[in-house]
N, C-alpha and C positions, 0 to 999 in steps of 0.2 A: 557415222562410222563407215568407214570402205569395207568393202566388201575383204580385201586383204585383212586387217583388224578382225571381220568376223571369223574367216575362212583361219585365222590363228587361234583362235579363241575356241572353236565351234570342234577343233581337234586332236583327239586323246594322245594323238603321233608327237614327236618332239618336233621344232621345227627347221627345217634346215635350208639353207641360202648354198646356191650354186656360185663360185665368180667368176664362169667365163662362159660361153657360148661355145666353147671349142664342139668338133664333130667327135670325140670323146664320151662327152656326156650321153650320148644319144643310145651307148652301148650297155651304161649303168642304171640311166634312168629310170625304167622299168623296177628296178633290183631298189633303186634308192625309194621310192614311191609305194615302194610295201611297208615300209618301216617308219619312212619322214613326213611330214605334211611339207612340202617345198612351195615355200615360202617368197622368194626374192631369187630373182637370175641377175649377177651385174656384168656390166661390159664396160668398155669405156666407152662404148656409142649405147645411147637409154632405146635409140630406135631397132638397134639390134636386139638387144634384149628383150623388148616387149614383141618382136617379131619373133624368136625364139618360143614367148611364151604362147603368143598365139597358135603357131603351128602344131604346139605340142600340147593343143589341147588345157595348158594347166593357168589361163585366166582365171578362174575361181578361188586359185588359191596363193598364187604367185604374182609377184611385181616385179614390173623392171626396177633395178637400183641401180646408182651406182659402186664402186666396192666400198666406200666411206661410209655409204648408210647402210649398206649391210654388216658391216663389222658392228657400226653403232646400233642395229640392230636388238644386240644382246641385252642391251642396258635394258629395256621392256620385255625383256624374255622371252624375247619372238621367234629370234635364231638364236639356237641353241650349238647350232654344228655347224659345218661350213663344209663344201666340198671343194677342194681345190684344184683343177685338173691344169694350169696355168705353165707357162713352160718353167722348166726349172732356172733361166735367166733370171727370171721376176718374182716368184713365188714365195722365197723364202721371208722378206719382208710380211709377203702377205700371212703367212704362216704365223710367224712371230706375233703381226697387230692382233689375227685373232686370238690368239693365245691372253694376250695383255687384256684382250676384252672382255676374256670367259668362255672364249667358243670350244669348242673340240674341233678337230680336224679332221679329215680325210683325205689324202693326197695321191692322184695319179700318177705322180713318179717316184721314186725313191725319195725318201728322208733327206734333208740336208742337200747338200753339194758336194763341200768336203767334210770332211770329219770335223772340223770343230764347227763351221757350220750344223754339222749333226748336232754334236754337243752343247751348244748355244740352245739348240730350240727344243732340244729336248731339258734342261734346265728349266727355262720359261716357261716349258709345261705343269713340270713339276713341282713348280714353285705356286703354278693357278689350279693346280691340281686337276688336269686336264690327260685325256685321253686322244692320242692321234695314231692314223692307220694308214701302213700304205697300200695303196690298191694295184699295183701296179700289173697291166696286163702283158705279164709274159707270156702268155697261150699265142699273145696273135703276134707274137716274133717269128721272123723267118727261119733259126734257130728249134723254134716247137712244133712248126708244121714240118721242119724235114725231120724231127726223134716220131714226130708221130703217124709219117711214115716208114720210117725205119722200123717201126712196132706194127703197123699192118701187115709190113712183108717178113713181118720174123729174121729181121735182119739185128736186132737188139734180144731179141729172146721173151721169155714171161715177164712180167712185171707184176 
């Protein structure tokens, strides 16, 4: 048994597969790892990902994949969620497979594309009866650091 299989087995957390290496994740991480046992990082290079996992400390519990056996993942109830921080060019495919697999989702940028893009995957969700979120980090737009000095200097008022 690998130690992956154990390190699945061995934890009460759900399990959750990352699919990209982006400098993203690096921000949530922390945040995801209170909640998931993180399981699988994929990339489309297996030597980035296992160097991802290395540095981040999480060999114990994590393997490099690639994003085909992490979707296939589910089928053993290993990955239960996925996070997807991936650009929104590509992503929604990915979105959708894991939907078809049984994963839940987690998405770093807004839902969809366009709106029936929206519509399509939120269907597919509901039809697997599936839960998806987006995460998306508006705080660190240049847009939130000028309201949030505009509220240091009382230039917007109370909040």
């Amino acid at each position: 048994q690998s130690t992956y299989d154990m390190a699945s087995q061995a934890s009460s957390k759900p399990g959750l597969g990352i699919l990209s290496t982006s400098t993203i994740v690096d921000k949530v991480l922390p945040a995801l790892q209170k909640e998931f046992n993180i399981i699988g990082i994929a990339s489309r290079d297996p030597k980035k990902a296992q160097k991802f996992i290395d540095d981040r400390g999480l060999t114990k519990t994590a393997k490099a994949m690639t994003h085909d056996e992490m979707i296939a993942a589910r089928k053993d109830d290993v990955i239960v969620a996925v996070y997807n921080p991936m650009p929104t060019r590509v992503r929604n495919d990915f979105v959708k497979r894991c939907f078809e697999a049984g994963q839940h989702v987690y998405l770093e940028k807004p839902m969809g594309g366009t709106y029936d893009e929206l519509c399509a995957l939120q269907d597919v969700a509901k039809k697997n009866k599936l839960q998806w979120l987006d995460g998306t980090m508006w705080y660190h737009s240049n847009r939130s650091q000028e309201i949030a000095k505009k509220l240091e200097a009382g230039v917007i008022g109370q909040v």
